[in-house]
N, C-alpha and C positions, 0 to 999 in steps of 0.2 A: 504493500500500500504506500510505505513510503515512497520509494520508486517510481510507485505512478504518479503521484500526486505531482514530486519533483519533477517529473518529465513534463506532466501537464503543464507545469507553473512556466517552464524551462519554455515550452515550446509555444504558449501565449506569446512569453517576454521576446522567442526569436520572431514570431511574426508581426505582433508589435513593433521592434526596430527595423523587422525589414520592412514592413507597411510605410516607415514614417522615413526610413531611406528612401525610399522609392519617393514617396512625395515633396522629399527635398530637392531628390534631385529632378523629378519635372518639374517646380517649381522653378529653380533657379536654373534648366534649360528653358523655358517657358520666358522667364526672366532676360534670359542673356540674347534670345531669339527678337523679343520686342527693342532692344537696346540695340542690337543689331540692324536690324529693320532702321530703327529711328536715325541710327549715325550713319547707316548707307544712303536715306533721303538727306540728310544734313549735311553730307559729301556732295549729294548732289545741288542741292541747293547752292552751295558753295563755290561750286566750279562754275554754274551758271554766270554767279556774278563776277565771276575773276573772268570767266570766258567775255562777260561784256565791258569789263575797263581794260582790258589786251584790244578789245576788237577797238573801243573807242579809241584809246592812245592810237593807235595805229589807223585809224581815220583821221585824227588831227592831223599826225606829219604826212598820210598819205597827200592829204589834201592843202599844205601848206606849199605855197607857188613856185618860193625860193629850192625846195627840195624839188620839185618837180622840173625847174629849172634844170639843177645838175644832174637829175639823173638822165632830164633830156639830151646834153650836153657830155653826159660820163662821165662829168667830174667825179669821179671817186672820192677825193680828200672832204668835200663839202658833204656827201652822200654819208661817209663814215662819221664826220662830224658830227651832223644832225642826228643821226643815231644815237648814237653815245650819248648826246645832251640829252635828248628825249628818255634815253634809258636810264640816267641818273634822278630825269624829273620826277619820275612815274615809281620808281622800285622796281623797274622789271631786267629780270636777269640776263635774258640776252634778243639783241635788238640786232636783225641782221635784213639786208634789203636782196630778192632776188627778183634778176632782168625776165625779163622776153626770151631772152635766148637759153636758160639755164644759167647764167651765170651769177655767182654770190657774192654781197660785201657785206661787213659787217662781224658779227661774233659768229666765226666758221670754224673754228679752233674744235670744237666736240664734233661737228659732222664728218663721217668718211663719205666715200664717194658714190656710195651706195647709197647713203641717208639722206644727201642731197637732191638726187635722183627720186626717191621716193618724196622729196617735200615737191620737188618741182613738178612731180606728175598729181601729185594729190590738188595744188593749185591752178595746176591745168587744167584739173576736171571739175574746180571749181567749188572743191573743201575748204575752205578759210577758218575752220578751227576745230581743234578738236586734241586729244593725247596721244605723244608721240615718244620713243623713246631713242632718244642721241646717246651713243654710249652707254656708260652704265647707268644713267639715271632717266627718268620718264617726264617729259613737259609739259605745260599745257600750253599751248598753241592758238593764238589767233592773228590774221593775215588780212590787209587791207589792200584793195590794188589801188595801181597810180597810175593816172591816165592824164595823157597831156598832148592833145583830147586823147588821143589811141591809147590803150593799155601798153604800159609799157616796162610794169614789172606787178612785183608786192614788198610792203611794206610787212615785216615778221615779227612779230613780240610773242617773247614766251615766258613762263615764271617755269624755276623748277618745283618737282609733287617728289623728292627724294623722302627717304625713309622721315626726315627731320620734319620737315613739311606736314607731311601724313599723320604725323605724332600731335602736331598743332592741332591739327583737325580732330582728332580722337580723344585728346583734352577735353573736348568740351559732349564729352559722353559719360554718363555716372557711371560706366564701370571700364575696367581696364581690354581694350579693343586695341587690335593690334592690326592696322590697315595696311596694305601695299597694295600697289600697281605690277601688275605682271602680264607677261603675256602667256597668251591666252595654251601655249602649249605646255608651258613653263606647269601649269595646273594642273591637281587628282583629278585620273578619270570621272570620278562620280561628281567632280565642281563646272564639269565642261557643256553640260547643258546650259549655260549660261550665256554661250555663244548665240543662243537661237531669242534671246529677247528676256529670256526668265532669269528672276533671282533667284538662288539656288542656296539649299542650306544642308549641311551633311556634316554628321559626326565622323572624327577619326581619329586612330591613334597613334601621336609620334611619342616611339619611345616607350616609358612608363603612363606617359599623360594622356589622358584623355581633351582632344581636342573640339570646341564647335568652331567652322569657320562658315561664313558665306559671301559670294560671287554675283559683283551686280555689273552689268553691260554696262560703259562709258562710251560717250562719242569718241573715235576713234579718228583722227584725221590721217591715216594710211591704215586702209582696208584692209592691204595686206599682211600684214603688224599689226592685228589687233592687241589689246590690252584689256585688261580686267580689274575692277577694284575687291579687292581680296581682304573681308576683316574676319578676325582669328580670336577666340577666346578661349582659355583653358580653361574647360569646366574641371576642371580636378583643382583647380585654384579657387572655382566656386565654392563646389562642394568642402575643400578645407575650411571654411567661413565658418562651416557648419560641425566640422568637426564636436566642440565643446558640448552640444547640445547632446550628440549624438552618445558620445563619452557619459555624460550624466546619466542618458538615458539607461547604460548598459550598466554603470555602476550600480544605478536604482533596481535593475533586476536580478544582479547579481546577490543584493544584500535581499531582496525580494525572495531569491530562491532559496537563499539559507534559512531564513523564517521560516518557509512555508515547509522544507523537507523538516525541519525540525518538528513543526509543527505536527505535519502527517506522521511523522516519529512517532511522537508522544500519544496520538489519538493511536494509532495503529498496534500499538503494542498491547493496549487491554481488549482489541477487537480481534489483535491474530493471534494473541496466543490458544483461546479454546479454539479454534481455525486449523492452529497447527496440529494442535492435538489429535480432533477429528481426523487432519491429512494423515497423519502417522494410524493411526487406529483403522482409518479405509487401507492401507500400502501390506496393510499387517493383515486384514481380510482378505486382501487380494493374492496375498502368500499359502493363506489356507489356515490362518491363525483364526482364534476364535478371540476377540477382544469387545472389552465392553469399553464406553467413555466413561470419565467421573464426571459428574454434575454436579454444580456448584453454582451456577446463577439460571432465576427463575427467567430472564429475556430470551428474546427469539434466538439468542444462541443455544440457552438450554432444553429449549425445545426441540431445537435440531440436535443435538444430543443424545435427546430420549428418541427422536424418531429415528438417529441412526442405529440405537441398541437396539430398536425393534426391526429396523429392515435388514439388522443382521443377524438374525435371529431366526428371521423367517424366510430371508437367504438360505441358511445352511438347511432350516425345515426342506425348503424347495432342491437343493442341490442333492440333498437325502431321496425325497424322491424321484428327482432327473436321473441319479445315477441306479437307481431299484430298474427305473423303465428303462433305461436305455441298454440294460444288460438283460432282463426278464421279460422274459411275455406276458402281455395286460390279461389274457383270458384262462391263461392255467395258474400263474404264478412262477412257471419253471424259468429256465437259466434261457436266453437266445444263442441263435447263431454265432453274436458277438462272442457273447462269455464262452460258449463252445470253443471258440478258438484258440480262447485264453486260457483255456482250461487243457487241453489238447496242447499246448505247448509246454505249459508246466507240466504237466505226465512226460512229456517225451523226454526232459530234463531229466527227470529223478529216477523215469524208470527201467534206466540201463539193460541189461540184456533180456529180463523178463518180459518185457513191454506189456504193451493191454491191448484190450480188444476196443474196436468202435465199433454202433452198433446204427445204420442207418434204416427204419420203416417207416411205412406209411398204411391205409389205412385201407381195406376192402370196400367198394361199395361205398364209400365215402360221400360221395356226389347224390347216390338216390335218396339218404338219409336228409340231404339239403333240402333237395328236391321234393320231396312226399312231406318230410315235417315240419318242413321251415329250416333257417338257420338258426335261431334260437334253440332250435333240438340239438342240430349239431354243433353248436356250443356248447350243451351241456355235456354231450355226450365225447367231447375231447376233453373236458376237465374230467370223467371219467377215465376212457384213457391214462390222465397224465397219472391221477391216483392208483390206477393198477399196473402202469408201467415201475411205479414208485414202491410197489408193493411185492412187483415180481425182480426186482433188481435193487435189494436194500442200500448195496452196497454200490451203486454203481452211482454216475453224472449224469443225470435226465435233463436232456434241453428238447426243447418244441425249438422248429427251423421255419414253421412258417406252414399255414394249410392243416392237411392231415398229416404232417410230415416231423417226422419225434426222432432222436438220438440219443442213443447210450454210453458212455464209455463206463468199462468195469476195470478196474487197476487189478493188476493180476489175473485175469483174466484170457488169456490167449488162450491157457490149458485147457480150458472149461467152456471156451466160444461156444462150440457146437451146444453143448449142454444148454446155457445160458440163450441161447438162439432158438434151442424146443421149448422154453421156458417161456418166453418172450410170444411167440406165436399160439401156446397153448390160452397164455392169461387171457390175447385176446381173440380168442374164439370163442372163449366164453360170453354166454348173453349178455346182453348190459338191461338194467332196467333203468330209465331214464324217464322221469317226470310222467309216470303210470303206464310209460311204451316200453315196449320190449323187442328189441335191438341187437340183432344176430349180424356182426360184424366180422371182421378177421384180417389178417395182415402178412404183407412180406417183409423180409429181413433182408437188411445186406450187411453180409460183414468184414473186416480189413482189420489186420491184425498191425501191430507198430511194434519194432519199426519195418517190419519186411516189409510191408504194404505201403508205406511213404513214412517220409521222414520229416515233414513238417503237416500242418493243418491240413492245407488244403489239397495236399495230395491224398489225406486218407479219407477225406470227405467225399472226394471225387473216388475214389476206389471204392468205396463202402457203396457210393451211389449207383456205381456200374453190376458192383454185385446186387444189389436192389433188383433193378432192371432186369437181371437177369433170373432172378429168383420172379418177378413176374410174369416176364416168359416162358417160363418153365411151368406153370403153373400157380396160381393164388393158395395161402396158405404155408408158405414156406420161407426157406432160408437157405440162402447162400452164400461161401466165403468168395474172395475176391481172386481172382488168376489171373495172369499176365494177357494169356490172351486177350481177356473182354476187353482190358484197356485196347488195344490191338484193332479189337473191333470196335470198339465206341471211337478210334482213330478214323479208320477205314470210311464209317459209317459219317461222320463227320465232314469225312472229304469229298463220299457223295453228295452228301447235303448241299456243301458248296458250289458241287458241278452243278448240281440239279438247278440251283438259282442263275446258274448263266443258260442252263440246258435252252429255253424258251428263248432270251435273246438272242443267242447265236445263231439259232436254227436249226439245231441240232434234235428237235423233235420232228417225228414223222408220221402220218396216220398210212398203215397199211388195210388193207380190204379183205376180210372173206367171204365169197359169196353165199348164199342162202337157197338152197335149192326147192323150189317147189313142185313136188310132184304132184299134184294134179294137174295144172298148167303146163307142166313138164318145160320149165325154165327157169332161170336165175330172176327168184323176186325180189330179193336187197342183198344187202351187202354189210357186215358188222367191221365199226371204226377197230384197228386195234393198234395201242399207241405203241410206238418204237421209239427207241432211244440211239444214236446211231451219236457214241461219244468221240472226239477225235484222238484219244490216248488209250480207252480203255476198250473203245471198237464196240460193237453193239451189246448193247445191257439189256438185261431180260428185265421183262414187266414185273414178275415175282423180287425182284429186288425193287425197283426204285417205284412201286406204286404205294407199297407201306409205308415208306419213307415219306413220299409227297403226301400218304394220307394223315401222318402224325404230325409232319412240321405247317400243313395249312397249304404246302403251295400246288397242291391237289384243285385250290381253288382256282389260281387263274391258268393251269394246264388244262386242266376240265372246260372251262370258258372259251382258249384255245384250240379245243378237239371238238367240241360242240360248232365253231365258228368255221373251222377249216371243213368237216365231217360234210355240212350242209353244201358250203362253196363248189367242192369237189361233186358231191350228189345232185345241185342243180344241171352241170351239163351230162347228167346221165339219161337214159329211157324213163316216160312220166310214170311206168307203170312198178322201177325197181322204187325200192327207200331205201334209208337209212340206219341205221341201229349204233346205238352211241351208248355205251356203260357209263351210267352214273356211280361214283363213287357216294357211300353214302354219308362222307363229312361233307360231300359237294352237293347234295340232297337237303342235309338240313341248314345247308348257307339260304341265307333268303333273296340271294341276289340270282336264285335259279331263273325264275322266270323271267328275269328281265335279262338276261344271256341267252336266253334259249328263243325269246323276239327276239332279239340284235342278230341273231344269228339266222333266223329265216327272213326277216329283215332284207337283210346286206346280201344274201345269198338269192334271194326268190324263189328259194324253195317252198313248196308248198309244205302248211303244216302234216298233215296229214303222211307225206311220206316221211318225215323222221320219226325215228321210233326211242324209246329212252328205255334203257334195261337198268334195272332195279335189283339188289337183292335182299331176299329174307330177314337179314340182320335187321333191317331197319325196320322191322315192328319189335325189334325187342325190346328197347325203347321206350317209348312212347309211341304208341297204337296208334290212337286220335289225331297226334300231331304229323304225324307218317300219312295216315287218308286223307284229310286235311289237304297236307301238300301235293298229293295225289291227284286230287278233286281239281285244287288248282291247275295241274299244268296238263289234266283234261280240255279244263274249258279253253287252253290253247288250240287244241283242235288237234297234237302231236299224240301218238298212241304210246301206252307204257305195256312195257313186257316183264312177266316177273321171269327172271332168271335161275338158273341152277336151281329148279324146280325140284324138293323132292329130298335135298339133303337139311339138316341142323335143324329150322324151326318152324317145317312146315304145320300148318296150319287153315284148315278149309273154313272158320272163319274170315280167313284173308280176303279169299275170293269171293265171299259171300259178301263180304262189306264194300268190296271196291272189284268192279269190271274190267279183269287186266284185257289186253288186246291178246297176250300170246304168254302162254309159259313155255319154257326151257329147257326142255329134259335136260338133267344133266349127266355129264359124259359118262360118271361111273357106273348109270345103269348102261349103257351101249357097251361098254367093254365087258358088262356081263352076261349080253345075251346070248352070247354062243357059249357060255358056261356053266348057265344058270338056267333052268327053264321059266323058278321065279323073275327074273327079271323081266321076262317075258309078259308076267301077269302083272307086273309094275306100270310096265309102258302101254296094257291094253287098259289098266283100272285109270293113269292118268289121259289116254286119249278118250276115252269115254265120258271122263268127267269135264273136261275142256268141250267135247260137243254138246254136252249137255249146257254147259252154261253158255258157251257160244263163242269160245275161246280159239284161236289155232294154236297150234302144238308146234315146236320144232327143235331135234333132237339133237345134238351137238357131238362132237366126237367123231360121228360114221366115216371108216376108214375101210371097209369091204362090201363089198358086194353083198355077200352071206348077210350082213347087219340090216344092209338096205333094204332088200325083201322080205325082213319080218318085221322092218318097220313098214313099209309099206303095206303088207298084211293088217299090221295092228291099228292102223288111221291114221301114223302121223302124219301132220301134211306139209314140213318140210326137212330138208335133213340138212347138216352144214358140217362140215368135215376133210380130210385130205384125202378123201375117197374121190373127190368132187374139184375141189385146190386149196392148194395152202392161202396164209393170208399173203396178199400181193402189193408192191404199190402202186400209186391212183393212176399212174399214165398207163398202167398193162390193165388197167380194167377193161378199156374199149374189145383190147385184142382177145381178153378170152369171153367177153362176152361174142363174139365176131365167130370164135370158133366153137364156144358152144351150138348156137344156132347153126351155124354148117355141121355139127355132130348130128344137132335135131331133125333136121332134113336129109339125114344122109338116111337118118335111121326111119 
């Protein structure tokens, strides 16, 4: 406070002197400009009338008879005479007479012959006065002529304007002005616009001084030699006038600023010290200290006091809970990810060659418990979890990671993983009863032993993860430890994943064709998309690998949109009477952007709806039923016909077809590979062609690779077959040609 105060007081007092600098010194610029002004008019005035007693003396003797006599005559002696009389009469300095012809008498002693030259052309052309400068000094100049009658020379008077002269003249100025006569090149650039008629005034500086001068036009009697009156003042000789003032002023602020810093001293120290205190007691909170203030006066300072013991107080309350939530999960209580990690690293410190086990699960069925009971159900029903994860693993580190998704470490533990891992899957198979429901859940395990299995956090996270994964593949219910391979494959798998996301832009997808035979028509009636991957490193990729993939990572969606969009383009320049058959995937089924891809695409193609066909399968009534017919219903009133597929395996169901009118079901292939083995099989494909006429279905059998096949399908009513008995799948430019040789087969036959 001191400090500021002083600086405040300090920098009032400097704008203060500089304020009142400044206005001394426009002042007495302001001052020296008017005085200037006035002795440059007062010069002029002056010259005027010196210019009219030159001009007159010099009309006296012009016109006295006797002179005009001799000069008629050329007496010289009488010519020089009268001169000289005249010149001692008058005071004037020098009195010289020039002829007609150029020639001079008189006071010729200062002129060279060059100066004479320039008097005789300036009276030739009829200047008779004006300042001129002979030698080193400047004159002023007035000339009468003598005519007797004819002109026959001039009579010349001049006074000298030397430095002394000019001094006279500046006497009678109240302040000290320093005049001269100069010529005009002799001047600072910035005093030279003077030449053109203006008086001119400009600051400059010779030396340490600061100077003002200014430049007033004088009649000039040789044009070409002009002259300038030049008056010069030292404002730095001003401004010391002022000095004493100036001096006072700064002593008065100096003794100003010692009061006032004392002053602010003296207030400042019973205001900073409980200040400083507070400052030290926040520096000591912000260390991690727990400090209170003392209080000792009831003023707004000790107010602030008691309000900082309370917001420190209810700081550390809040800091207490920031660090509970920022390591524990809000809805079990348990440790998170974070503290996992933390935790996971101190074991790996301590626990030297024995290490421990981590134990990564997640939850069966998790999703329908949402779904059917709310999420309030499955909230309570993971704080269950957590208590019997807690319950089945006393000794171990229970963190929730987020979801359905829980972690174990058990110290000492490696020996007894397996154990520990039946243990874990038994507890939760068991029912749960959760808020009056009764809740048959169950779980997979992944486990990763430390330190085989990684050597810091995140690698045993990720190995534990992989065994998970794999332990759900294999089947729900279980547990698995972690092997080098999987990593290996979650590698592999990972770098399809990446191909797959260029696969589309590059163009490295391709939809190949197989035709659809129908026999009763006994021709090719569509044609089924089937998607190819034609990689440029890895060479063509089978659909059983990279359809799982695009169906778990989502990009299922815009490949699907792409085969839907190409599928149609290709089918519109085919025969109006073949169509189309496009599989839908069924994460690409329950996207809601189906139907508006499946317009865009007869849209932009012109195909008619009617000939694309959309094959479906089974899975998706497992589900949700309603929302499966639903979307059914919808891309009916497209006008596009839906086929269910692989007709016959997993979840059939003759409610299906009772709720919704497929266009066509699908035998699928494993009953064709059984009918020459099986005679059941046979009564397979007569009870599903039976039942498809019955409801009004067509039938078409997939697989058919013989002859033998074809005729007991044909026997049994299907009415199409599609197979490599017939062709393989093709791509879109050999469609024309074997549709071309088909029809030459049909007429040959």
């Amino acid at each position: 406070m001191t400090l500021l105060y002083g600086a405040l007081f300090v920098a009032v007092m400097g704008v203060s002197l500089y304020a009142t600098r400044n206005a001394i010194e426009s002042y007495a610029d302001s001052a020296v400009r008017q005085e200037m002004t006035a002795g440059s008019a007062l010069f002029a005035r002056m010259a005027k009338l010196q210019f009219r007693q030159l001009d007159q003396s010099a009309a006296v003797l012009a016109s006295d008879f006797g002179f005009r006599t001799a000069v008629g005559t050329n007496d010289a002696p009488t010519i020089a005479s009268a001169l000289d009389s005249l010149k001692r009469r008058f005071g004037i300095d020098h009195a010289l007479f020039v002829s007609i012809d150029g020639s001079l008498a008189g006071d010729t002693d200062e002129l060279t012959g060059s100066e004479s030259d320039q008097l005789y052309d300036a009276l030739d052309s009829g200047r008779l006065q004006g300042i001129v400068g002979w030698g080193t000094h400047s004159h002023m100049v007035a000339a009468s002529p003598v005519r007797a009658p004819m002109l026959t020379g001039w009579v010349v008077f001049s006074k000298n304007m030397g430095t002394a002269e000019l001094q006279q003249l500046a006497q009678l100025s109240t302040v000290d002005l320093h005049p001269k006569l100069l010529p005009i090149a002799a001047l600072p650039a910035s005093l030279r616009a003077a030449k053109s008629g203006e008086i001119t005034t400009r600051e400059w500086k010779r030396g340490s001084e600061d100077m003002l001068a200014q430049a007033r036009p004088v009649e000039n009697l040789v044009p070409s030699s002009p002259q300038m009156l030049v008056l010069e003042y030292s404002l730095t000789d001003a401004m010391g006038a002022y000095s004493p003032i100036l001096t006072a002023l700064l002593a008065f602020g100096l003794v100003g600023t010692i009061l006032a810093l004392w002053g602010a001293y003296a207030m400042s120290r019973n205001v900073a010290r409980p200040i400083i205190a507070l400052e030290m007691a926040a520096r000591k909170v912000s260390s991690g200290e727990h400090v209170e203030v003392k209080i000792e006066t009831r003023d707004e300072i000790g107010r602030l006091a008691r309000s900082f013991n309370r917001m420190v107080n209810a700081v550390e309350t809040r800091e207490r809970q920031i660090a509970h939530m920022a390591f524990h999960d809000d809805l079990t209580g348990l440790a998170n990810r974070t503290l996992l990690r933390e935790q996971i690293a101190v074991f790996l410190q301590r626990a030297g060659k024995d290490g421990f086990a981590l134990f990564c699960l997640d939850l069966d069925n998790f999703k329908a418990v949402n779904d059917t009971l709310g999420h309030p159900m499955g909230d309570a029903l993971l704080c269950e979890v957590a208590s019997r994860l807690a319950q089945a693993c006393p000794t171990g580190f229970v963190a929730r990671l987020g979801g359905d998704e829980f972690a174990i470490v058990v110290e000492d533990g490696a020996a007894s993983a397996d154990q520990i891992g039946r243990a874990i899957v038994n507890a939760l198979t068991q029912p749960f009863h959760v808020n009056g429901h009764r809740i048959v859940s169950g779980t997979s395990v992944g486990i990763a032993l430390a330190p085989q299995d990684g050597a810091d956090a995140t690698t045993l996270l990720k190995n534990a993860d992989l065994a998970l994964y794999r332990a759900k593949q294999d089947g729900k219910g279980s547990h698995r430890f972690f092997e080098a391979a999987m990593d290996a494959e979650a590698q592999a798998r990972r770098a399809m994943e990446t191909d797959l996301h260029d696969a589309l832009r590059n163009g490295e997808l391709e939809l190949h064709f197989q035709p659809l035979f129908g026999l009763s028509q006994n021709r090719v009636t569509a044609f089924e998309a089937l998607l190819r991957w034609n990689h440029p490193v890895r060479g063509t990729v089978s659909p059983l690998q990279f359809i799982p993939l695009a169906e778990e990572t989502g990009l299922i969606i815009p490949i699907g949109e792409w085969v839907i969009h190409e599928a149609c383009r290709v089918a519109s320049s085919w025969p109006e009477h073949i169509r189309v058959a496009v599989n839908v995937s069924p994460v690409q089924f329950r996207s809601s952007t189906l139907n508006a891809i499946v317009l865009q695409g007869l849209a932009r193609s012109g195909l008619e709806p009617q000939r694309l066909e959309l094959e479906i399968t089974e899975s998706l009534f497992i589900d949700n039923v309603e929302a499966t017919l639903a979307s059914l219903h919808s891309l009916r009133s497209l006008g596009v016909r839906v086929a269910l597929d692989d007709f016959g395996t997993g979840y059939s169901s003759l409610s299906y077809l009772r709720s919704f009118p497929f266009d066509k079901l699908k035998i699928d292939r494993s009953f064709i590979v059984d009918l020459l083995a099986h005679e059941g099989a046979t009564a397979i494909i007569r009870a599903i062609t039976t039942l498809a006429d019955a409801l009004g279905m067509e039938t078409t059998a997939e697989g058919v690779e013989n002859s033998d096949q074809l005729d007991i399908l044909r026997a049994e009513g299907c009415g199409q077959i599609q197979g490599y008995l017939f062709s393989r799948p093709i791509p879109a430019k050999d469609v024309d040609a074997l549709l071309q040789k088909l029809d030459r087969d049909r007429l040959a036959a």
